[in-house]
N, C-alpha and C positions, 0 to 999 in steps of 0.2 A: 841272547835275545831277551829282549826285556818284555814279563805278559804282564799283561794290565789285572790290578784289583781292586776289584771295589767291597767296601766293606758294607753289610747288612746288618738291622736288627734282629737279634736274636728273638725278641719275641711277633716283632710283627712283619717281619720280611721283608721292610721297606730300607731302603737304599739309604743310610747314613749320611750326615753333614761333621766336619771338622766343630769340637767343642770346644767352647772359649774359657769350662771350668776348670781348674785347675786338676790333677789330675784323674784325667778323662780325654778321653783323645776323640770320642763322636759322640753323637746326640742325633737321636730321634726327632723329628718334629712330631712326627702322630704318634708318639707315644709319653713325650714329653720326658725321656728318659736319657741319662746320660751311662757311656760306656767306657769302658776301657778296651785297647786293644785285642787284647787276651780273652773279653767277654764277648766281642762283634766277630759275625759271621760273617769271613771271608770268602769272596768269589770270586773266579782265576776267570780269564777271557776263554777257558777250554769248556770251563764248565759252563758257563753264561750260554754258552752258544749249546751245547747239549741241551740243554733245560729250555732257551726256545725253540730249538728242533721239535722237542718233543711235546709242547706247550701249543705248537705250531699244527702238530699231525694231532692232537687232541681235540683242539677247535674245529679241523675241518671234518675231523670227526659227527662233532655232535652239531655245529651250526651251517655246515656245508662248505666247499671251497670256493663259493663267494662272499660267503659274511664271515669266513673267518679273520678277514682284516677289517672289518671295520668294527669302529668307537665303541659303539656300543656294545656289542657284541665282546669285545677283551672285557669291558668295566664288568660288565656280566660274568664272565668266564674267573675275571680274579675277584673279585667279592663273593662268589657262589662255590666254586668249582676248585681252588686248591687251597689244599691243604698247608698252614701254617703254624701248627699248635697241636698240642693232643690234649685233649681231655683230663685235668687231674686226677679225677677217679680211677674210671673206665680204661684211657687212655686210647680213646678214640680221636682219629686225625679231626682237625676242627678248620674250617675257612676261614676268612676275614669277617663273612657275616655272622658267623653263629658267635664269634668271641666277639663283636660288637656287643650281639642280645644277650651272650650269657657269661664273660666273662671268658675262665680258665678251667669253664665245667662243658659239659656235652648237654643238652634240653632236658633228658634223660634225667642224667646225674644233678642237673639245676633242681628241677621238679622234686626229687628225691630229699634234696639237701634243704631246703626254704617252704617246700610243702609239705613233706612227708611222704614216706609210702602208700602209694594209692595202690 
């Protein structure tokens, strides 16, 4: 039986495209990054569907089981609410928003690094 995979970025968790550079077999658009096989996070159709199961009972969680499907409401939920990245320092779990604002550091450990200890 053949499962379906899809390959991901390793660093920003978004969903890989076939790359036309030489060798590199995917590329990022929002990251602007090219990969190799071996470096892309692969997802099997078992796990895909676990992780929205459970992505699924999180939203209705905290938005209710009516707004857990809508637009807005997901754009919210993955810009704010999962985890992508850890922190270099600390190594605390990081969203898509917080490494928008701070990179590959925690707010914390940014603050610390570029202002000093307060």
């Amino acid at each position: 039986m053949y499962m379906k995979k899809e390959y991901h970025c390793p660093v920003c968790g978004r969903k890989l495209i076939k790359s036309d550079i030489e060798g590199y077999g995917f590329q990022c658009l929002h990251c602007d990054e090219d990969f190799t096989e071996v470096e892309a996070t692969i997802k099997t159709e078992k796990t895909m569907k676990k992780k929205n199961n459970k992505r699924q009972e999180e939203m209705e969680f905290l938005y209710g089981k009516e707004n857990a499907n809508k637009p807005m409401y997901r754009t919210v939920h993955e810009t704010h609410h999962e985890a992508i990245r850890e922190c270099g320092y600390c190594g605390k779990p990081l969203t898509p928003s917080e490494v928008n604002d701070y990179g590959t550091l925690c707010e914390a450990c940014y603050m610390k690094e570029y202002y000093g200890d307060e």
